[in-house]
C-alpha positions as CSV (number, residue, x, y, z in Angstrom):
1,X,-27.5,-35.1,16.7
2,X,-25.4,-33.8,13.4
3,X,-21.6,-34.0,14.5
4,X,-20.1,-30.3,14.4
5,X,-16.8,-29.6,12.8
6,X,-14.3,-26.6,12.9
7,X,-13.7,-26.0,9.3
8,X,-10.6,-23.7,8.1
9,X,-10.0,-22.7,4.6
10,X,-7.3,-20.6,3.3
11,X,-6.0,-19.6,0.0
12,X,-3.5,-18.5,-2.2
13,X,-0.8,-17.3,-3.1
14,X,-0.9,-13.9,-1.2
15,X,1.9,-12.4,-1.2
16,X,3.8,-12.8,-4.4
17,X,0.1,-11.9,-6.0
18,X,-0.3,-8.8,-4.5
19,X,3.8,-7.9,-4.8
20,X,4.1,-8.6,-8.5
21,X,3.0,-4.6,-9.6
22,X,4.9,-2.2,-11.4
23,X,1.7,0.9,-10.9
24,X,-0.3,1.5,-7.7
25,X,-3.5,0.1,-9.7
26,X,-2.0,-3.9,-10.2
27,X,-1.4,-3.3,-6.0
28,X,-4.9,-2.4,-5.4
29,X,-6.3,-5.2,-8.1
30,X,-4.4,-7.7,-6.6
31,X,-5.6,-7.1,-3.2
32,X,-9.3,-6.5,-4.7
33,X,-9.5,-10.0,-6.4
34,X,-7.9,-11.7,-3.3
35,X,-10.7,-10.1,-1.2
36,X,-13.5,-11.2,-3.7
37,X,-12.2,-14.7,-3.9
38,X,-12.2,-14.7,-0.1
39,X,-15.9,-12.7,0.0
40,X,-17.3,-16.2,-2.2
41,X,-15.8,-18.2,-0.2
42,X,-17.6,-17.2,3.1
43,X,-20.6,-16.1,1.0
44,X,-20.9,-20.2,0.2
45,X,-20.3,-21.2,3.8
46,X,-23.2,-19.3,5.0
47,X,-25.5,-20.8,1.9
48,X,-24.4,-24.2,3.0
49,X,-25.8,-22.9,6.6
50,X,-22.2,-22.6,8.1
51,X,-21.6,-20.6,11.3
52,X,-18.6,-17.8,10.4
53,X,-16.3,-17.6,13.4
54,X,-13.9,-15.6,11.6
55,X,-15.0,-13.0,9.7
56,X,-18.5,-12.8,11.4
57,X,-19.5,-11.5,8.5
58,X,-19.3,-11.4,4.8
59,X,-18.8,-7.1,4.4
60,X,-15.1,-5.2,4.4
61,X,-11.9,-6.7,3.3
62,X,-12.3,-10.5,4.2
63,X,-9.1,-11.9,5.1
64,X,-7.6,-15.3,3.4
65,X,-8.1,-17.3,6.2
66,X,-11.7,-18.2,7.1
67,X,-12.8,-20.4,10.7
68,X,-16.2,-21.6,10.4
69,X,-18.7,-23.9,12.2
70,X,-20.4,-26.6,10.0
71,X,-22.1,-29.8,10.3
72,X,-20.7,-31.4,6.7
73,X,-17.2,-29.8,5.9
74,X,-16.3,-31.7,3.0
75,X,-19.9,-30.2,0.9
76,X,-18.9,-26.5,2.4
77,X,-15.5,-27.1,1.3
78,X,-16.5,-28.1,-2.1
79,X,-19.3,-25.4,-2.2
80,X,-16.6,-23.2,-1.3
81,X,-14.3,-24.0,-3.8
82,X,-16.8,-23.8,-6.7
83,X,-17.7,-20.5,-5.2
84,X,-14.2,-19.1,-5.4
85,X,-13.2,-20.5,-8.5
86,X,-16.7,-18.9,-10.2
87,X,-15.5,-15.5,-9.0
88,X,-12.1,-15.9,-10.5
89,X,-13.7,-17.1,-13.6
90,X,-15.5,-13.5,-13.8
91,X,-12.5,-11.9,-13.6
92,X,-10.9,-13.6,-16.3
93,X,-13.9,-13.1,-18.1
94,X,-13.7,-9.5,-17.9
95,X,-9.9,-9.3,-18.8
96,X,-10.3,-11.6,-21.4
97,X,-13.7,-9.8,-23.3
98,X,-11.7,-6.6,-23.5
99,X,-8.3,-7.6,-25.0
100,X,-7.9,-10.7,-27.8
101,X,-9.3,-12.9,-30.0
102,X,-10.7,-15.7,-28.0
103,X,-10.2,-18.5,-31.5
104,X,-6.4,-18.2,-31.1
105,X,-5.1,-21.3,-30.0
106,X,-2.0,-20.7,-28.6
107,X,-3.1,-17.8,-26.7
108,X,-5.7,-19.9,-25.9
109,X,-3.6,-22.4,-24.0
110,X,-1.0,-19.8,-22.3
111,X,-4.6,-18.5,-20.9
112,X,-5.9,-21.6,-19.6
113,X,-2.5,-22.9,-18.3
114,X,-1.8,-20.0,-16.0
115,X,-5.2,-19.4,-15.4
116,X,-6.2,-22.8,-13.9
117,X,-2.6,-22.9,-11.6
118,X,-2.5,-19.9,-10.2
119,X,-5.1,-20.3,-7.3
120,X,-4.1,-22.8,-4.1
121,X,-7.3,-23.5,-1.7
122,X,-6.4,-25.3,1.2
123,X,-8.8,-26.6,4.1
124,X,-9.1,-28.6,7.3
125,X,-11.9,-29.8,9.3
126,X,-11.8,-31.1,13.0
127,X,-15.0,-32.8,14.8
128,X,-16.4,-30.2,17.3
129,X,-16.0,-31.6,21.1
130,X,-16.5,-29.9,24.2
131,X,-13.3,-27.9,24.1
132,X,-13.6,-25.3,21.6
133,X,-10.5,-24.0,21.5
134,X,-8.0,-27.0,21.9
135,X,-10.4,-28.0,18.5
136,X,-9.3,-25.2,17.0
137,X,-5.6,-25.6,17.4
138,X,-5.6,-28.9,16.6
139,X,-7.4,-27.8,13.3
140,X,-5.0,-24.6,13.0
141,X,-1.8,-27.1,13.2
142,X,-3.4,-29.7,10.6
143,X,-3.9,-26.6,8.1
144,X,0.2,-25.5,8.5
145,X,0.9,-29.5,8.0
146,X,-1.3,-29.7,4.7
147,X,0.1,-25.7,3.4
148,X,3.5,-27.3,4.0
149,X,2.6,-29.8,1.2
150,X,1.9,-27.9,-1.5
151,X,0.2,-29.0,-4.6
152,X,2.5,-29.2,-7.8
153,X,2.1,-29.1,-11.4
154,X,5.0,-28.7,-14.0
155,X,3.9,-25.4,-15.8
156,X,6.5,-24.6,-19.3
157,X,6.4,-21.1,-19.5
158,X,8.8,-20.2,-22.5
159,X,9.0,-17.4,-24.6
160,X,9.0,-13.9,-23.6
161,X,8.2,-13.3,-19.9
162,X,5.5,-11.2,-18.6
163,X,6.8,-7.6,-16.8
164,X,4.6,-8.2,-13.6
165,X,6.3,-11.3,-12.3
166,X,9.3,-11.7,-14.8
167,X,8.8,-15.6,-14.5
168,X,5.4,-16.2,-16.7
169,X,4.9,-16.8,-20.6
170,X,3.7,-13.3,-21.7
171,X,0.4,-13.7,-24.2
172,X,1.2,-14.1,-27.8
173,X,-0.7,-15.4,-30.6
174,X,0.6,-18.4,-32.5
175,X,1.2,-15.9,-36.0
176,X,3.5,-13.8,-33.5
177,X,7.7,-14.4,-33.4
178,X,7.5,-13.3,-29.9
179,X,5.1,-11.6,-27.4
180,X,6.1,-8.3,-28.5
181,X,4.9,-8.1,-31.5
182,X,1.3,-8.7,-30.3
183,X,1.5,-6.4,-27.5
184,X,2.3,-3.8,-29.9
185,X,-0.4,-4.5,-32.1
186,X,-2.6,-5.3,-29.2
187,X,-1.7,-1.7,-27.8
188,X,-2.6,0.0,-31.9
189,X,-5.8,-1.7,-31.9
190,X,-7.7,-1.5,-28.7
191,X,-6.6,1.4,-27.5
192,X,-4.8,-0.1,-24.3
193,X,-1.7,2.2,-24.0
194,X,-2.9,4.1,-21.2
195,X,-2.8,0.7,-19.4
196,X,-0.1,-1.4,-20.9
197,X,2.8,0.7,-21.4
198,X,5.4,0.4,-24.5
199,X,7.6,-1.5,-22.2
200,X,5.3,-3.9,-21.1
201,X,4.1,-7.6,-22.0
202,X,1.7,-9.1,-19.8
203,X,0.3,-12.7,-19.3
204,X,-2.6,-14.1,-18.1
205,X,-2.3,-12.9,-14.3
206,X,-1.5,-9.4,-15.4
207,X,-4.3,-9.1,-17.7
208,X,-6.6,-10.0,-15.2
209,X,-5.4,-7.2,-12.6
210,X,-5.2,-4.3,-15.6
211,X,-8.4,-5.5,-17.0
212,X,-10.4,-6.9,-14.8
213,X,-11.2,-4.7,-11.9
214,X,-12.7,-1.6,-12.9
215,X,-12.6,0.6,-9.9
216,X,-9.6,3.1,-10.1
217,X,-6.2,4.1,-7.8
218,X,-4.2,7.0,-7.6
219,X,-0.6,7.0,-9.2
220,X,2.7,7.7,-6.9
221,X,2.0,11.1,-8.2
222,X,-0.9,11.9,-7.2
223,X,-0.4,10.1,-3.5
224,X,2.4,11.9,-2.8
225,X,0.7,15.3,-4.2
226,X,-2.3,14.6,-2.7
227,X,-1.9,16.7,0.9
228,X,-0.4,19.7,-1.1
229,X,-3.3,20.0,-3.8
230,X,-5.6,19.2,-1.3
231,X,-4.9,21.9,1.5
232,X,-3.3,24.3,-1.5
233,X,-5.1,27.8,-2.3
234,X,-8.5,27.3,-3.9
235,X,-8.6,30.6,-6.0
236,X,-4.7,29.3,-7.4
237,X,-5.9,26.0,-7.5
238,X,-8.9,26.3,-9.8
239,X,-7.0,28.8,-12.2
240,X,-4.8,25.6,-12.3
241,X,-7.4,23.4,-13.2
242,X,-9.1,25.9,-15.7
243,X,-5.9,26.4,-17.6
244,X,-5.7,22.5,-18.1
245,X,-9.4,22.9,-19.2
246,X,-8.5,25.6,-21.8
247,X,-5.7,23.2,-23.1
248,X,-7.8,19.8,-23.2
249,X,-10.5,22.4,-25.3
250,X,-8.3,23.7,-27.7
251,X,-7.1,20.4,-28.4
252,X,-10.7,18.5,-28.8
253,X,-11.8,21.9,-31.1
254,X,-9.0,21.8,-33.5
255,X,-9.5,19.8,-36.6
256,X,-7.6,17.1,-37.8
257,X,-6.3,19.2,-41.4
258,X,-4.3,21.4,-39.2
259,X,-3.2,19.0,-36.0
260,X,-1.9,16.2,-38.1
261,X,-0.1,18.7,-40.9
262,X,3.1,18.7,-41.4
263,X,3.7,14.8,-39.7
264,X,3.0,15.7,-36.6
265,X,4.4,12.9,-34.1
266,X,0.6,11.5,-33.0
267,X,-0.7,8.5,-34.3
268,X,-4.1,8.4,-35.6
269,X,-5.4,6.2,-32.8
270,X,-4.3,9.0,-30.3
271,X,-5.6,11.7,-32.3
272,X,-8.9,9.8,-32.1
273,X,-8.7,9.7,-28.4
274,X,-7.1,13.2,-27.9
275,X,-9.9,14.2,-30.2
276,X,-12.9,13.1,-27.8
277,X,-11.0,13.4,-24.4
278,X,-8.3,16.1,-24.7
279,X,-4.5,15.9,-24.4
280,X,-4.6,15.7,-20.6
281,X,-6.3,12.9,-18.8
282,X,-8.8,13.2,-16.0
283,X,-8.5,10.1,-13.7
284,X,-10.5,10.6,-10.3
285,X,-10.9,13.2,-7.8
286,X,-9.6,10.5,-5.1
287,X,-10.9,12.9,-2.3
288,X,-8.5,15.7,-3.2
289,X,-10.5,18.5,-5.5
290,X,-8.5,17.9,-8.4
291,X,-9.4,15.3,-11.0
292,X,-6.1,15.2,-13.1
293,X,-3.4,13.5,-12.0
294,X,-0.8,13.7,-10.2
295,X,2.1,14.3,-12.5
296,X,0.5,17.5,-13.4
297,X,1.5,18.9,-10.7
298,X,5.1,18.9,-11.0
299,X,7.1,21.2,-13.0
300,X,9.8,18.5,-14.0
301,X,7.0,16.2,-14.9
302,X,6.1,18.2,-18.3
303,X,9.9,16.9,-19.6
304,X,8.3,13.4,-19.5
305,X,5.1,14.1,-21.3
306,X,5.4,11.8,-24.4
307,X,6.1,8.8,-22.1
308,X,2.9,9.5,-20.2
309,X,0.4,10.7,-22.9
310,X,1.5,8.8,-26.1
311,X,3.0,12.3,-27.9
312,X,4.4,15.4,-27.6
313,X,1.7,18.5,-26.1
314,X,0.3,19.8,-29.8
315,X,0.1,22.9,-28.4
316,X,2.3,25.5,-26.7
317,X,2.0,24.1,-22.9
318,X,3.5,27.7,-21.3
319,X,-0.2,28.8,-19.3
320,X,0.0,25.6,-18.0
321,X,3.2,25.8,-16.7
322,X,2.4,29.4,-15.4
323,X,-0.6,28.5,-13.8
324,X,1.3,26.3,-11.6
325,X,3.8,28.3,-11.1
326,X,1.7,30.5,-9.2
327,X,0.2,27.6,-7.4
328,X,3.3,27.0,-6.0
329,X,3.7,30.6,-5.3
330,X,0.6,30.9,-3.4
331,X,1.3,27.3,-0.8
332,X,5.0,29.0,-0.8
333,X,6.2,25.5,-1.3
334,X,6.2,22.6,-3.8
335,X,4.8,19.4,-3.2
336,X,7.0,16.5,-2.4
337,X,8.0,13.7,-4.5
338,X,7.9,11.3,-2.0
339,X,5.4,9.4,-0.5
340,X,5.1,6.7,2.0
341,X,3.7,2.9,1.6
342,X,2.6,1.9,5.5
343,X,2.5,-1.6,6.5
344,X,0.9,-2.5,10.0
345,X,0.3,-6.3,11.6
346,X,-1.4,-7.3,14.8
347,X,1.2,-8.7,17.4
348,X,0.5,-12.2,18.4
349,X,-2.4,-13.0,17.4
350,X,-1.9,-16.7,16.7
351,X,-0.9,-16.2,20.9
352,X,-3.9,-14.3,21.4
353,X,-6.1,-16.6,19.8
354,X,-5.1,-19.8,21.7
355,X,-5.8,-18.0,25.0
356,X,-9.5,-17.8,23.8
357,X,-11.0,-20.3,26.4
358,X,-14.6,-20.4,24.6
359,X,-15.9,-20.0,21.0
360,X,-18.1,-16.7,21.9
361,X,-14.3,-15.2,22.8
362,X,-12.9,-16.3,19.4
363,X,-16.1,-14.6,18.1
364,X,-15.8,-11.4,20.4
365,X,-12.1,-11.4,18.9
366,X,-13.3,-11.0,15.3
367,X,-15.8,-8.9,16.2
368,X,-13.1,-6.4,17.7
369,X,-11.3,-6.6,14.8
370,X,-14.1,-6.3,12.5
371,X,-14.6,-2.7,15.0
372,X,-10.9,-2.2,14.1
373,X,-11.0,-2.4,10.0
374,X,-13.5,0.1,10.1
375,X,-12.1,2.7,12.4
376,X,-8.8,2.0,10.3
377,X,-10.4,2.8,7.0
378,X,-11.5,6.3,8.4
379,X,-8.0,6.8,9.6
380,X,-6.8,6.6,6.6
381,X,-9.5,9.1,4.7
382,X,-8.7,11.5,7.8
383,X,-4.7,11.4,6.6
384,X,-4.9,12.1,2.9
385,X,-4.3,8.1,2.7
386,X,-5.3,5.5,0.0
387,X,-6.6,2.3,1.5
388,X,-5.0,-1.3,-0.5
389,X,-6.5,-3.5,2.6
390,X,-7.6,-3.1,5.7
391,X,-8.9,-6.9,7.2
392,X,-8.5,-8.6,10.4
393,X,-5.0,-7.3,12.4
394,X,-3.3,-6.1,8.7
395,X,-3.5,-2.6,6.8
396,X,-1.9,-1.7,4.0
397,X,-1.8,1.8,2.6
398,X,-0.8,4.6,0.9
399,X,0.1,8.4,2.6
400,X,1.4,11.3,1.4
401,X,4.5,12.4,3.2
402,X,3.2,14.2,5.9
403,X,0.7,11.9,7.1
404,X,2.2,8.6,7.3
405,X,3.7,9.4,10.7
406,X,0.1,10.9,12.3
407,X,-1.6,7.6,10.4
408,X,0.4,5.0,11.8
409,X,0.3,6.6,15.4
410,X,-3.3,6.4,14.9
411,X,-3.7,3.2,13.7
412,X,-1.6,1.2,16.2
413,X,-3.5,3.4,19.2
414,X,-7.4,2.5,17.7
415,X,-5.9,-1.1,17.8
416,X,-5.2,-0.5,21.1
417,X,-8.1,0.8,22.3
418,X,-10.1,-2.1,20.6
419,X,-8.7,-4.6,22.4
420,X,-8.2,-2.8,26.0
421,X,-11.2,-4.8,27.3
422,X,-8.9,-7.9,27.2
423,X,-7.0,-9.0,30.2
424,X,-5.0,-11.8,28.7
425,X,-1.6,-13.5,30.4
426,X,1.5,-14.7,28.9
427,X,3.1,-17.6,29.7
428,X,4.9,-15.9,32.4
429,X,2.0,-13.9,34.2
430,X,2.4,-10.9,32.6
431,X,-0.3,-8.5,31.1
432,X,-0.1,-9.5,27.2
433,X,-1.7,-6.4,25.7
434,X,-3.1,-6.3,21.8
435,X,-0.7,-3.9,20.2
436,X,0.6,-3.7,16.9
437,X,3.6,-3.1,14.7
438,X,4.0,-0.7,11.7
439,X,6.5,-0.5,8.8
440,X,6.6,2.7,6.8
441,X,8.8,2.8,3.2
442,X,9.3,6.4,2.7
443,X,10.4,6.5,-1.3
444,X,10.4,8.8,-5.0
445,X,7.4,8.6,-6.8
446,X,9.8,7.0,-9.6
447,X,11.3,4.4,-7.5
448,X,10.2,1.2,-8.5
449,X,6.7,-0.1,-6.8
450,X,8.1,-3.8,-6.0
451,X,10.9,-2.2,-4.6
452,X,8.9,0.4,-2.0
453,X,6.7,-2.5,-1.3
454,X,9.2,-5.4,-0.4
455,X,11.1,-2.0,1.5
456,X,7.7,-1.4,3.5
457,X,7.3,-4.7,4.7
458,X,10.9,-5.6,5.9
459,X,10.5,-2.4,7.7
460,X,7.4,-4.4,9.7
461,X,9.7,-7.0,10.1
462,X,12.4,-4.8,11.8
463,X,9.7,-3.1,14.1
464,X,8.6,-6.7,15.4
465,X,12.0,-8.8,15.3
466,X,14.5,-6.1,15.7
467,X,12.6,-3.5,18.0
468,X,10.6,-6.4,19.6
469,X,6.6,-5.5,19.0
470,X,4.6,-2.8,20.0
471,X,7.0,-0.9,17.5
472,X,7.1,0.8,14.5
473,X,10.1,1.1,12.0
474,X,10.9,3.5,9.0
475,X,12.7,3.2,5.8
476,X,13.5,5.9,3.5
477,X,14.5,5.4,0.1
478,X,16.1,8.6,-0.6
479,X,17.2,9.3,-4.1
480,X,20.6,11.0,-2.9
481,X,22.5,9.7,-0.3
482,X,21.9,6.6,1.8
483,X,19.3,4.4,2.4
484,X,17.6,5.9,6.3
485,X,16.6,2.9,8.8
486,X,15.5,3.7,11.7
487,X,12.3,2.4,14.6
488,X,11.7,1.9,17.7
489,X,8.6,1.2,20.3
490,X,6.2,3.2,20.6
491,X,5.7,4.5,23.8
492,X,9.4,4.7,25.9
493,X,9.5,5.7,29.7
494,X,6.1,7.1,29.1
495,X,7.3,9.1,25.8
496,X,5.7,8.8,22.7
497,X,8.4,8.1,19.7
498,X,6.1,9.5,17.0
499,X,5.0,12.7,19.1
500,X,8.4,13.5,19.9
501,X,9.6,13.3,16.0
502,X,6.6,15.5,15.0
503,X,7.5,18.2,17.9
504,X,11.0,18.2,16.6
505,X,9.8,18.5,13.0
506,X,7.1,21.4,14.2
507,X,10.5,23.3,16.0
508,X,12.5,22.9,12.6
509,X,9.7,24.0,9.9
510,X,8.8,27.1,12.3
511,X,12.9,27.4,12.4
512,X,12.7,27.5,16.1
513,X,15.3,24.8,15.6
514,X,18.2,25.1,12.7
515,X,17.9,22.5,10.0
516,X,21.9,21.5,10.9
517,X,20.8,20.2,14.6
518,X,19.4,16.8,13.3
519,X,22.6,16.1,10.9
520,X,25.3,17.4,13.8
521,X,23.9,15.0,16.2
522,X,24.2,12.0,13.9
523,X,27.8,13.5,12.9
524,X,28.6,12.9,16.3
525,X,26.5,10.0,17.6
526,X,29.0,6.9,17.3
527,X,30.9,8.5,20.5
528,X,28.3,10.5,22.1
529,X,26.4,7.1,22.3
530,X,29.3,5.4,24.7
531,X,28.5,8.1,27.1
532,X,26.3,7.9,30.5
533,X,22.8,9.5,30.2
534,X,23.7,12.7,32.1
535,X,27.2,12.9,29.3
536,X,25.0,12.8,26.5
537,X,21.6,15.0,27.6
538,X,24.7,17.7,28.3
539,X,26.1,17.4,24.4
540,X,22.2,17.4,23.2
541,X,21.4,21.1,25.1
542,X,25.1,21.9,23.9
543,X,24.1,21.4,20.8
544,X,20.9,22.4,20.8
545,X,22.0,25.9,22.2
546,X,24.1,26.3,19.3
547,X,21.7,25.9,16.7
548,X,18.3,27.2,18.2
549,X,16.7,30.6,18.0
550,X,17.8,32.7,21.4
551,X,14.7,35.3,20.8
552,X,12.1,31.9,21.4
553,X,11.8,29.3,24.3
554,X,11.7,25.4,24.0
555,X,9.7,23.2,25.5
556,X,10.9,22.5,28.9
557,X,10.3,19.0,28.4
558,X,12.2,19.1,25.5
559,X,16.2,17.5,26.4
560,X,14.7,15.1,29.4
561,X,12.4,13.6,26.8
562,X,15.5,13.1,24.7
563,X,17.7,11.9,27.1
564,X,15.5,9.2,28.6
565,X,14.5,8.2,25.4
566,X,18.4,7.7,24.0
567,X,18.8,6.0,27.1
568,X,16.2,3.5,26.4
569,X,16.5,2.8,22.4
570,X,20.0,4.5,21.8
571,X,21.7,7.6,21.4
572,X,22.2,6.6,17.8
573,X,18.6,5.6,17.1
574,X,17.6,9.0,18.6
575,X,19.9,10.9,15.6
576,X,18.4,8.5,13.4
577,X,14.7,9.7,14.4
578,X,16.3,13.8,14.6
579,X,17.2,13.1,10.4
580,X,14.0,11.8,9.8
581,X,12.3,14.8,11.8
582,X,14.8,17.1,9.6
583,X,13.4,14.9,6.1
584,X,10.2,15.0,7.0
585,X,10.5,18.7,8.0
586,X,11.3,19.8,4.1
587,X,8.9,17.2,2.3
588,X,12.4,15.3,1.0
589,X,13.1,18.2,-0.4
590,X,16.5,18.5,0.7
């Protein structure tokens, strides 16, 4: 009989691929391409007539590390690097067709050199015995051992550096001083500025991600708009949208003897383009009936017009302006310039693996998280969110202000519930539940991506290290005043953290509550927090007395909930989660 082998194969880099983004789109096509490389890969194992442990299957968002069953692991291995390698190859190929010369030799050999080191494919294979699982950690620990020795090849990357990862030779031509001067050409010629910005020089990795994924993703503008335009009046809405209609018109009608008199500030190029598609771009509807973007809908927004759309409006911009004006007018609020980047991982799941006793288990396991993805992905729809990656234990997404919260409460209770079948131990007897940990960066819609990112995912660090698992922990990036941390677990003495914020924030938007409570407990919670419970639940109903509406009752729930909360996490962590209730309350808007 054929001897079986556990074969695992990983690849890379992850991380620093996905992180190097300055828009929302280079997030999502880094995270796209990743998936696709990892989709070949498993789509090779099952043509060489492999087994997939994990994923069962090659739909959804494959994760980088595949387990598989198959009877000669170094062919599938090889298969399976050819496969992903191929699929990286049609990327290039579609970033590459769309922006240069292919004859230049210089460019030529930046191309090739960063092209053909970027990708790391790493895999392990350990004969199958009657012990499935100890197989499989023997085969997990050899994969570690080889990752820890990386492959190495001395890349020279001089010259200009690219603006996604700082550290790469941006593309040039061999006529070209510098990098510049052929992105500025580049950007003339083929009509790329609506991708690369003045600003920006790109290399081969960069190219790749503007160029060559075609599906779209909405801008910080438009995530963090997206629940206000969304649930916003139709009738005000659609005056809105006609009055941007009536602009793009007048601008596509208007010939060029009178738009380009008198040196007006367009260049031809965007005449041309303003010509066929209007001052104003349409981008995608992204599920929120309105198929401009984002930026449009804020007022301060039409002060940075040039940067955006090449030139100044040609035309008097006032309807526009009006128009949402009485949007506004008719939601009786504006929409907030924040939004929120959520970051969730699975708890021990390397632990829960290794308690698998038999292969079908390790299979049941994927298929629960398979179960998971998808109820994850509809999660996110339900809360105005955009989706970067949902595989395996890990989601990544964006939400508008006002969702994150409800999303990540969600999310970490599906997981839950996919998993409450499983009655696994830890090492000391005790139940060792599937839960999961969530990180949310709440930040401006100009703050810099790399920045909300890398803030998103310390915060799912600090719910699993700092508030030990089964937690979740927020960051917000506020443009005035300091940086907010705050987290805790979920559920504490039976109360739910993210259900209490949102009843506080509920009490303050119906004003039930003053706006001042949240900021005069956290005034006063360095000495409040040395108390005994029964001190401080007295100074929370003092206070609350003080600054709640008489005419209404409060939940009677309301100051025991606190108190044994406080009592739990912290007095201090409790006014941390009051401010956020208070932040989230007015949008940011403060």
């Amino acid at each position: 009989m054929t001897q079986q082998h556990i074969l695992i194969i990983t690849i890379g880099p992850v991380q620093s691929f996905i992180a190097e983004a300055r828009r929302t789109a280079d997030l999502f096509a880094g995270s796209k391409i990743l998936v696709e490389l990892a989709r070949a890969i498993v789509e090779a194992i099952v043509a060489e007539k492999g087994t997939l442990i994990y994923p069962l299957n090659s739909t959804g968002d494959i994760p980088n590390k595949m387990v598989a069953i198959v009877t000669e692991p170094e062919n599938v291995a090889k298969a399976a690097r050819a496969a992903m390698t191929q699929r990286w190859q049609d990327f290039g190929n579609k970033g590459m067709e769309r922006l240069f010369d292919v004859h230049d030799n210089t460019l030529q050999k930046i191309w090739k050199q960063q092209f053909d080191s970027h990708l790391d494919f790493y895999w392990v294979a350990v004969p199958l015995s009657n012990d499935y699982i100890k197989d499989y950690k023997l085969a997990d620990r050899a994969l570690g051992a080889r990752k820890q020795t990386r492959n190495f090849e001395q890349v020279i990357e001089d010259g200009f550096k690219d603006s996604l990862s700082g550290t790469r030779s941006a593309l040039r031509r061999r006529q070209d001083k510098d990098a510049r001067a052929y992105w500025a050409e580049l950007r003339k010629i083929k009509k790329v500025g609506q991708l690369v910005h003045e600003d920006e020089l790109l290399d081969t990795l960069g190219v790749i991600k503007r160029f060559g994924v075609v599906e779209k993703f909405p801008s910080t503008h438009t995530v963090a708009s997206a629940s206000f335009i969304k649930n916003s009046s139709v009738e005000a809405r659609d005056k809105f949208i006609q009055a941007i209609d009536a602009y793009n018109e007048q601008v596509k009608t208007t010939p060029a003897n009178i738009r380009l008199q008198d040196g007006a500030d367009i260049a031809h190029e965007n005449y041309n383009y303003q010509q066929k598609h209007g001052y104003f771009h349409e981008v995608d509807d992204f599920n929120r009936n309105f198929r401009y973007d984002g930026d449009l809908l804020y007022l301060e927004g039409y002060e940075r017009l040039v940067e955006r759309y090449g030139s100044e409006p040609p035309f008097n911009i006032s309807p526009i302006k009006t128009a949402l004006l009485n949007l506004y007018q008719a939601a009786k609020k504006r929409p907030s310039p924040y939004y929120a980047i959520l970051q969730m991982d699975g708890d021990s799941m390397g632990k829960h693996v290794s308690q698998c006793e038999q292969r079908n288990e390790h299979e049941q396991l994927s298929k629960d998280l398979d179960t998971f993805t998808q109820k994850a992905k509809q999660i996110v729809i339900e809360q105005h969110g955009y989706l970067i990656y949902a595989g395996g234990d890990d989601v990544l997404a964006f939400f508008p202000v006002d969702c994150a919260l409800n999303a990540a409460q969600a999310l970490a209770q599906s997981y839950a519930d996919c998993f409450k079948e499983w009655k696994q131990k830890d090492d000391k007897e005790n139940d060792f539940p599937f839960t999961a940990s969530i990180g949310i960066a709440f930040a401006h819609y100009l703050d810099p991506l790399d920045l909300v990112l890398r803030t998103a995912r310390e915060a799912e660090k600090r719910a699993k290290n700092q508030y030990g698992r089964d937690a979740i922990a927020v960051t917000i990036l506020r443009r005035s005043g300091e940086t907010l941390e705050v987290g805790g677990k979920w559920e504490v003495a039976t109360i739910n953290t993210a259900e209490m914020v949102n009843q506080l924030k509920n009490l303050l938007e119906t004003e039930l509550i003053s706006s001042r409570f949240p900021y005069t407990i956290l005034r006063d919670a360095e000495v409040v927090a040395g108390l005994k419970c029964d001190g401080q639940k007295a100074i929370l109903k003092q206070t609350l007395n003080r600054h709640s509406d008489k005419t209404s009752s409060l939940p009677d729930t309301l100051l025991n909930n606190w108190a044994t909360w406080a009592k739990h996490q912290g007095y201090l962590e409790l006014a941390r989660w009051f401010v956020v209730a208070r932040w989230l309350s007015a949008g940011g808007q403060e």
